[in-house]
C-alpha positions in Angstrom: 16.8 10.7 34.6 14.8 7.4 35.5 13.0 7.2 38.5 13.3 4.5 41.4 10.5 2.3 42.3 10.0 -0.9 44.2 8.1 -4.2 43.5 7.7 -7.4 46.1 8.0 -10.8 44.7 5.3 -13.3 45.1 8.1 -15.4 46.3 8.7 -13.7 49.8 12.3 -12.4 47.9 13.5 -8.9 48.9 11.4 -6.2 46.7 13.7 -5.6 43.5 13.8 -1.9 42.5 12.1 -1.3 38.7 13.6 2.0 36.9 11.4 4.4 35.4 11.2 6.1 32.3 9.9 9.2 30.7 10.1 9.2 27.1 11.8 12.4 26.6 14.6 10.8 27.9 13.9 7.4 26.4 14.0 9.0 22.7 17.7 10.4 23.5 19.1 6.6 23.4 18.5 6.3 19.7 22.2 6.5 18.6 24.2 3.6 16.8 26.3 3.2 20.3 23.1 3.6 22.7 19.6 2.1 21.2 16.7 1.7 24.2 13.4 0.7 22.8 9.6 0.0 24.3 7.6 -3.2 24.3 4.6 -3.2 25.9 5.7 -0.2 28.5 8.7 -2.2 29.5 12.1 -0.5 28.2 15.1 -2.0 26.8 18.4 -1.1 26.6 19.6 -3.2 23.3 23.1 -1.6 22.1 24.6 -4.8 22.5 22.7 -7.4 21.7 21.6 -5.5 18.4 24.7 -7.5 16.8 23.5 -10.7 18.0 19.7 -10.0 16.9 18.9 -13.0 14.6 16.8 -10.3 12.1 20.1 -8.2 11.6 21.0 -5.0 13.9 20.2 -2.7 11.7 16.0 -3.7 11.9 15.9 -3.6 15.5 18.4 0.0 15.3 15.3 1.7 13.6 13.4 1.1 16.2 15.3 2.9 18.9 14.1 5.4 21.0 10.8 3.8 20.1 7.6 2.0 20.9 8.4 -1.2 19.1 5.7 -3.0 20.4 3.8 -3.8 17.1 6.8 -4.3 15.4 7.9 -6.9 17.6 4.4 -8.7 17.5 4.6 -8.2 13.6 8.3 -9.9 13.2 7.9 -13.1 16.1 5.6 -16.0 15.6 6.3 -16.7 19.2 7.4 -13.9 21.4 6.8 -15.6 25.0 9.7 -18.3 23.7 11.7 -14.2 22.6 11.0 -13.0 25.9 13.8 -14.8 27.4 16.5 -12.7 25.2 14.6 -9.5 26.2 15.0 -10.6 30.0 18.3 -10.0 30.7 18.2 -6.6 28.7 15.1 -4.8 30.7 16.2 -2.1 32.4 13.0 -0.3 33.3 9.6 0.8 32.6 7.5 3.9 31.2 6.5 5.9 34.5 3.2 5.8 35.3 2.2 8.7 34.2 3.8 8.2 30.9 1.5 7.5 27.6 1.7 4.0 26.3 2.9 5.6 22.7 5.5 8.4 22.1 5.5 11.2 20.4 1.9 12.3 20.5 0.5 9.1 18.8 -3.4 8.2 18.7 -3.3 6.2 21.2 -7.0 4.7 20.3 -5.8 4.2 16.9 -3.4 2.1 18.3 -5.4 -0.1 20.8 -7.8 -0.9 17.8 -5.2 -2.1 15.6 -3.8 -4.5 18.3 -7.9 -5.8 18.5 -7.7 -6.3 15.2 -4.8 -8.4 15.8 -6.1 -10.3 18.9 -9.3 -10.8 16.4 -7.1 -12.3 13.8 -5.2 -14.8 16.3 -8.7 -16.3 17.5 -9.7 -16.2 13.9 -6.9 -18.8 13.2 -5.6 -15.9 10.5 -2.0 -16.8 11.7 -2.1 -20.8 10.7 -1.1 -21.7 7.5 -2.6 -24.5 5.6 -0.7 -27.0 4.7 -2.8 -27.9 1.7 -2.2 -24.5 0.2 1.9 -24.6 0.2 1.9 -28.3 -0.7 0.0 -27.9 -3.8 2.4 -24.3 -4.4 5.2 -26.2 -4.0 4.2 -29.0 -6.1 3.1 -26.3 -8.8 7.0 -25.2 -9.3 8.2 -28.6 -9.0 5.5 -29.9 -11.8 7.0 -27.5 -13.9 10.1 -27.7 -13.6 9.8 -31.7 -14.1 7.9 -30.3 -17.2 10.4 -28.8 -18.6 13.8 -31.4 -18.2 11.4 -33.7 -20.0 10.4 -31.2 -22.7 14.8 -31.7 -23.5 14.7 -35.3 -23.4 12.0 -35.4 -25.6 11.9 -32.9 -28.3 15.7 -31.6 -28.0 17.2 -28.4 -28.2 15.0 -26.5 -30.7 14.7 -22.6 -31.2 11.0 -23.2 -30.0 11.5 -25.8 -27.2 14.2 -23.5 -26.2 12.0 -20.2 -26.1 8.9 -22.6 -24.0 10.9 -23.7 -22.1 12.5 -20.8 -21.0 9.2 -19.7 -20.3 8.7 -22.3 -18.2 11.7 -22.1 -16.5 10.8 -18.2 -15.7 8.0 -19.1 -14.3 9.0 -21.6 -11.8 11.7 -19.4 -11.1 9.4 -16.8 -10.2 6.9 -18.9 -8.0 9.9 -20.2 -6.0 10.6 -16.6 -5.1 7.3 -15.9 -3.8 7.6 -18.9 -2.0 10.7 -18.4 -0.3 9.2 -14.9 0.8 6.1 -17.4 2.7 9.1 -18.9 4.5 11.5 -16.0 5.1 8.2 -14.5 7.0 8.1 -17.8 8.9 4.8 -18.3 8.0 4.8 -21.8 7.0 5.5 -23.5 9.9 4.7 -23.2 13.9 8.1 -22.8 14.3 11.3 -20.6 13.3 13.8 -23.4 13.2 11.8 -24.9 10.4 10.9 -21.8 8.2 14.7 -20.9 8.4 15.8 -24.1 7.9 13.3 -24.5 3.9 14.3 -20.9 3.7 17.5 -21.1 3.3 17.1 -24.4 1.0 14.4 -22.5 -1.5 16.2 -19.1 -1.9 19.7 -20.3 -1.6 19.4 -24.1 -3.6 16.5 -23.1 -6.0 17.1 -19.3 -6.3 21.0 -18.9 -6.2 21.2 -16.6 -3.5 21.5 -15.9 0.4 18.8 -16.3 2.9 20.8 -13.9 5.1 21.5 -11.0 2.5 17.3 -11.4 2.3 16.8 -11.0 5.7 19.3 -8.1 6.3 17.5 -6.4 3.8 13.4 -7.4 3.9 13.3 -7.3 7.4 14.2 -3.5 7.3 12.2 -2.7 4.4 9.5 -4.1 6.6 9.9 -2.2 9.8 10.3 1.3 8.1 8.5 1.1 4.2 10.0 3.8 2.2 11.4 5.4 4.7 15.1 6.7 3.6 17.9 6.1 5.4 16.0 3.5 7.3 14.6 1.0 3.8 17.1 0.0 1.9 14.6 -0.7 -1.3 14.5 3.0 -1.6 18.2 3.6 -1.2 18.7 3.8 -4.9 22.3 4.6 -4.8 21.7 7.4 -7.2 20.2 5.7 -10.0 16.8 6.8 -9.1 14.9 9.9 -7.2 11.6 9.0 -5.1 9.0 10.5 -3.9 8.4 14.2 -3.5 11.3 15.8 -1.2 14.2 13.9 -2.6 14.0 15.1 -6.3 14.2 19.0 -4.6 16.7 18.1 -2.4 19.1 16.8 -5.0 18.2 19.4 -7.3 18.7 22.3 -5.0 22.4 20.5 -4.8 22.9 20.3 -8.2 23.0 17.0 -7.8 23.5 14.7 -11.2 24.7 11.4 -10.8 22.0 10.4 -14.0 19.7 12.7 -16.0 16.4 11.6 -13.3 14.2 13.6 -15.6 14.6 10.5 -17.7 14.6 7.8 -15.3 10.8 6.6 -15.8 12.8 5.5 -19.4 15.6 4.2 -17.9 13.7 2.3 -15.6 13.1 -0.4 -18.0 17.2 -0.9 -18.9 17.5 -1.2 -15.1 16.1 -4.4 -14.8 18.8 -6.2 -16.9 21.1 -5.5 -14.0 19.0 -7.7 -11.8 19.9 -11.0 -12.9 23.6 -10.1 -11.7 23.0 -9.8 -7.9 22.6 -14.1 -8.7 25.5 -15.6 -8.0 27.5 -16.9 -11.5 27.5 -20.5 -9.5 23.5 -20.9 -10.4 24.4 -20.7 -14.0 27.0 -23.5 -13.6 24.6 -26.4 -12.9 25.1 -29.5 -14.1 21.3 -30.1 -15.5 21.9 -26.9 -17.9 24.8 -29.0 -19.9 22.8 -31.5 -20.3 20.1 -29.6 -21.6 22.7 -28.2 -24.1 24.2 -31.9 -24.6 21.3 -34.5 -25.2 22.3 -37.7 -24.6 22.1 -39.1 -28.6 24.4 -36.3 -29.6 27.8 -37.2 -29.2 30.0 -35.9 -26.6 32.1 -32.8 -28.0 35.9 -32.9 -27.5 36.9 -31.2 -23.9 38.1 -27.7 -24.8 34.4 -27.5 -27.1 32.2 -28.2 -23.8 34.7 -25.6 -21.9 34.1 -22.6 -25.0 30.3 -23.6 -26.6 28.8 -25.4 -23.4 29.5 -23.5 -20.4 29.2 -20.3 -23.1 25.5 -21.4 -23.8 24.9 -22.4 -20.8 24.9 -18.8 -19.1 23.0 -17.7 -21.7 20.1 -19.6 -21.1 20.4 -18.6 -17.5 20.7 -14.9 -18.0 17.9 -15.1 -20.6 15.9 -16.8 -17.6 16.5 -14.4 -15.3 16.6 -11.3 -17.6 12.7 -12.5 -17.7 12.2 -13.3 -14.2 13.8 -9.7 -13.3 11.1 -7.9 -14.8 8.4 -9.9 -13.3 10.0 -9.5 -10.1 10.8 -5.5 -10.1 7.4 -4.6 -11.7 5.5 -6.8 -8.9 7.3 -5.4 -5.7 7.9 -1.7 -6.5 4.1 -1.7 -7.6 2.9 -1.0 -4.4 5.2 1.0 -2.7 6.8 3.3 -5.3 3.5 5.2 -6.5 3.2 5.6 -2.8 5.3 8.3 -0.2 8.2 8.3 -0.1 10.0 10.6 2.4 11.9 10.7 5.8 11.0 9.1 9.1 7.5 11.2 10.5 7.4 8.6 13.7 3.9 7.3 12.7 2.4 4.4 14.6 2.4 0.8 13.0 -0.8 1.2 11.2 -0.2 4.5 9.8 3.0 4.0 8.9 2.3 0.7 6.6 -0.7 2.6 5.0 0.9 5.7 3.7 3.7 2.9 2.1 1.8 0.5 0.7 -1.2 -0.2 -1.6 -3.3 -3.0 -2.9 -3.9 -4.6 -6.5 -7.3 -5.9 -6.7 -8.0 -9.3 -6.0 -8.3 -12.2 -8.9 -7.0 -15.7 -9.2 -4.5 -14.3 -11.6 -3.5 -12.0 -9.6 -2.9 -13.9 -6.5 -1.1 -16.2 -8.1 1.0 -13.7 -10.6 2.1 -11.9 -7.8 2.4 -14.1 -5.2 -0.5 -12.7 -3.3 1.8 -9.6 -3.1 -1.5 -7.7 -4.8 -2.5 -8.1 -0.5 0.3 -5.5 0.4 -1.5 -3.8 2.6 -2.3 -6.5 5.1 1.1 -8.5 4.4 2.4 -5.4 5.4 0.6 -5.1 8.7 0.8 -8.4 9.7 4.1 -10.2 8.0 3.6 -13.5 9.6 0.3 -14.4 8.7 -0.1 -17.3 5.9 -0.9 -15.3 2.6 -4.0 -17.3 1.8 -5.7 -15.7 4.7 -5.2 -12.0 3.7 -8.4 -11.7 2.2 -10.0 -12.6 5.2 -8.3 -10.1 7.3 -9.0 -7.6 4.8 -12.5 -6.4 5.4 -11.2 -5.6 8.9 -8.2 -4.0 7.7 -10.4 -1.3 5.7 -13.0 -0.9 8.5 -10.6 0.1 10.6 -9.2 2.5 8.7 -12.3 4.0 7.5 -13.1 4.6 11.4 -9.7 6.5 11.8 -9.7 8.2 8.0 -6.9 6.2 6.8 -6.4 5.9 3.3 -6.8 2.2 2.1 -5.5 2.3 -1.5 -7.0 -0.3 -3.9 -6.0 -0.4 -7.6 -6.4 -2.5 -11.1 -3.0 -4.6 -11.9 -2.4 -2.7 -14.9 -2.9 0.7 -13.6 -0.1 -0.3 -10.9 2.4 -0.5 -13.9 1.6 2.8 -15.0 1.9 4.3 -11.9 5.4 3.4 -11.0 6.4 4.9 -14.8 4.3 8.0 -13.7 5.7 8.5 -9.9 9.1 8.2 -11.5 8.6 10.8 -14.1 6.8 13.1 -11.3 9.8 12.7 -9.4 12.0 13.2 -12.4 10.6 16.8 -13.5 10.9 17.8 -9.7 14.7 17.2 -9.6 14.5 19.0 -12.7 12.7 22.1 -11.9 14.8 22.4 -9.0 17.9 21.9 -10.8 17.2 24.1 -13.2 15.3 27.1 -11.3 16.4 26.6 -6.8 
C-alpha cells in the first residue's frame, strides 16, 4: 500500500500529495494488464501507454516491476524532451527509506556505471562524426555504382556475374550495419532524423521494415538472451540454447528436431534467411536490366515474364543467400557462446556482460562486422556513435575488473567456432536428458 506525503510548490500553489512506494509492492505490477516501473526513484504506472510507446510495448513490458533507469538512459538520446510523456503517467515515488535498486542489487556497482556514463557524455562519446558515416555511406554507394557499370561494360558473363554478386553482397551487408547506426539513433542529434534515414536504408536499400526491426532489436537490447523476454533466442524449436533449456526439453521428451545435431544444421539454416526479405526487393527494375543489356535485343513479352523475372530472383537469392551468412555468423557471435537462461533480475551492467562478448579489435574487423566486434560497449550504451567504442572501452573493462565482472575478449575466428561448439554443448544436453531424465 503506498504511502501519503506532501510537497509545497515554489509557486505558493497548495502542497500536492506525492504517493510512496515500497518495492515489494512495486514488483507486484509487472503483469501484461498492470506494468509500474522506476526511473530515477520516481514510479510509473505505464499499462496504458505501453501500446503507444514509440519502441514497441513489449520493450518497455520487460521492464515492469523494475528499476528501468539505465535502460531508459541507454534507449533516449534526449530524455528531458521524453519526460513530458512520463509526466502525466507518475504516480509516485520510492519511500525514503527504500534502496534506489530492487531486488538486492549492488547498489555501488550501479552508481559507478552511471559515472562512467556521465564520463562518456563530457567525453563527447555520444556525438557522432559526420566524417565517419559520410565516408560509410559513400563506401556502399561506390560500390554499388561499381557494380551497374561492371553490366554496362562487360555484360552478363559467368565471372562478371559471380564479382559482381560479390559486390553486391557486400554493399548489401554494409547497408545493414548502417541502418543498425541509425535505428540506434546514433547518427543524428535528433530522433525525427535517425527514424526518418532509418526507414529509407532498411526499408529502400534492404527490403524490409524499420518497425518489424525495432519491435524486435529493441527487446533484444533491453533483456540479451533472456527467454521469454529476447526474441533472438526464441528459436521456435529449431534450436536449444544455453544450459537449462536443452534439460528442460529433454526432461519433456521434447523433439521438434534432432538438437543433438543442430551445430550441423546450423549451417542449412541460414538459407532460410533470405526469405524474411520481402519478394518485392527481388522485383526491381535495375535487376532486368542487368539481365537485359541494352545491345541485346528486347525478348518477346511472355520471354521477359518466364526467363527475366525467373533470373532475376535468382540473382537476388544468390545475393542474399551470401549476405545471410555474413549476417547470422556476425550477430550470434557474441551472444550465443554466451548465457543463455531465464530472467536473474541483474542490474544494467551485469546483465549486458554475462550476454555479450567482444571480437578483438582490427580494421578488418571493424569494418567486417560493422564494429559489432565492440559488443560489449554497444551493448551498454546503444546510442553512442560506433566509432567511439574503442574509446569507451578501456573504462568499460576497468570497471568491471573493480567489481569482478567478466569482460570477454576473443580472436574473430575462434567466435565462429564457438557458436558451432555452444550449439553442440547444448545439443548433447538435450540429449542426455532425453535419453537418461
Amino acid at each position: 500500500m503506498g504511502k501519503g506525503g506532501e510537497q509545497g510548490g515554489d509557486s505558493g500553489e497548495p502542497a500536492a500529495q506525492i504517493r510512496f512506494y515500497t518495492w515489494e509492492e512495486i514488483q507486484k505490477h509487472n503483469l501484461r494488464t498492470d506494468k509500474w516501473l522506476v526511473i530515477e526513484r520516481k514510479v510509473y504506472n505505464v499499462t496504458k501507454w505501453a501500446n503507444r510507446h514509440p519502441g514497441g510495448q513489449r520493450v518497455i513490458s520487460h521492464c515492469a516491476g523494475e528499476d528501468a533507469t539505465d535502460a531508459f538512459q541507454a534507449f533516449h538520446i534526449n530524455p528531458t524532451l521524453v519526460q513530458k510523456f512520463l509526466k502525466p503517467l507518475l504516480i509516485g515515488e520510492l519511500a525514503p527509506g527504500e534502496p534506489s535498486q530492487d531486488r538486492d542489487k549492488n547498489s555501488q556497482l550501479v552508481e559507478d556505471f552511471r559515472t562512467l556514463r556521465k564520463t562518456a557524455e563530457d567525453m563527447n562519446l555520444f556525438q557522432a562524426s559526420p566524417l565517419f558515416f559520410s565516408f560509410y555511406l559513400g563506401h556502399i554507394i561506390v560500390m554499388e555504382v561499381l557494380a551497374w557499370l561492371m553490366i554496362s561494360y562487360f555484360g552478363t558473363g559467368w565471372i562478371t556475374t559471380l564479382i559482381l554478386a560479390c559486390i553486391l553482397t557486400t554493399s548489401q551487408a554494409q547497408a545493414g550495419w548502417l541502418q543498425h547506426d541509425f535505428g540506434h539513433l546514433s547518427v543524428f542529434k535528433k530522433s525525427s532524423w535517425n527514424h526518418i534515414v532509418h526507414k529509407f536504408v532498411i526499408g529502400h536499400l534492404k527490403g524490409a521494415s524499420a518497425n518489424w526491426w525495432n519491435h524486435r532489436h529493441f527487446q533484444h537490447h533491453a533483456k540479451p538472451n533472456i527467454f521469454q523476454k529476447d526474441p533472438d533466442v526464441n528459436m521456435l524449436h529449431i534450436f536449444v540454447l544455453g544450459d537449462t533449456q536443452p534439460i528442460e526439453y529433454g526432461k519433456k521428451k521434447l523433439k521438434y528436431l534432432p538438437y543433438n545435431h543442430q551445430h550441423e544444421y546450423f549451417f542449412l539454416s541460414e538459407i532460410l534467411l533470405p526469405f524474411l526479405i520481402p519478394c518485392s526487393h527481388t522485383l526491381l527494375i535495375p535487376l532486368w536490366s542487368w539481365l537485359d543489356p541494352p545491345r541485346v535485343p528486347h525478348p518477346p513479352s511472355s520471354q521477359l515474364t518466364v526467363e527475366v523475372i525467373l533470373n532475376s530472383h535468382g540473382f537476388s537469392w544468390f545475393c542474399r543467400f551470401l549476405e545471410s551468412h555474413w549476417f547470422v555468423w556476425v550477430t550470434q557471435m557474441n551472444h550465443i557462446p554466451m548465457e543463455i537462461d531465464a530472467e536473474k533480475h541483474r542490474d544494467w551492467l551485469s546483465s549486458q556482460m554475462a550476454a555479450t562478448c567482444n571480437i578483438e579489435q582490427s580494421f578488418f574487423n571493424d569494418w567486417f562486422t560493422g564494429h559489432l566486434n565492440f559488443q560489449i560497449e554497444h551493448h551498454l550504451f546503444p546510442t553512442m556513435p560506433r566509432h567511439n567504442f574503442w574509446k569507451v572501452k578501456p573504462l568499460v573493462k576497468s570497471l568491471c575488473a573493480k567489481y569482478g565482472v567478466h569482460y570477454e575478449e576473443k580472436p574473430l575466428g575462434k567466435a565462429f567456432v564457438d557458436i558451432v561448439g555452444s550449439l553442440k554443448k547444448s545439443g548433447d544436453l538435450w540429449l542426455d536428458a532425453y535419453l537418461h531424465k
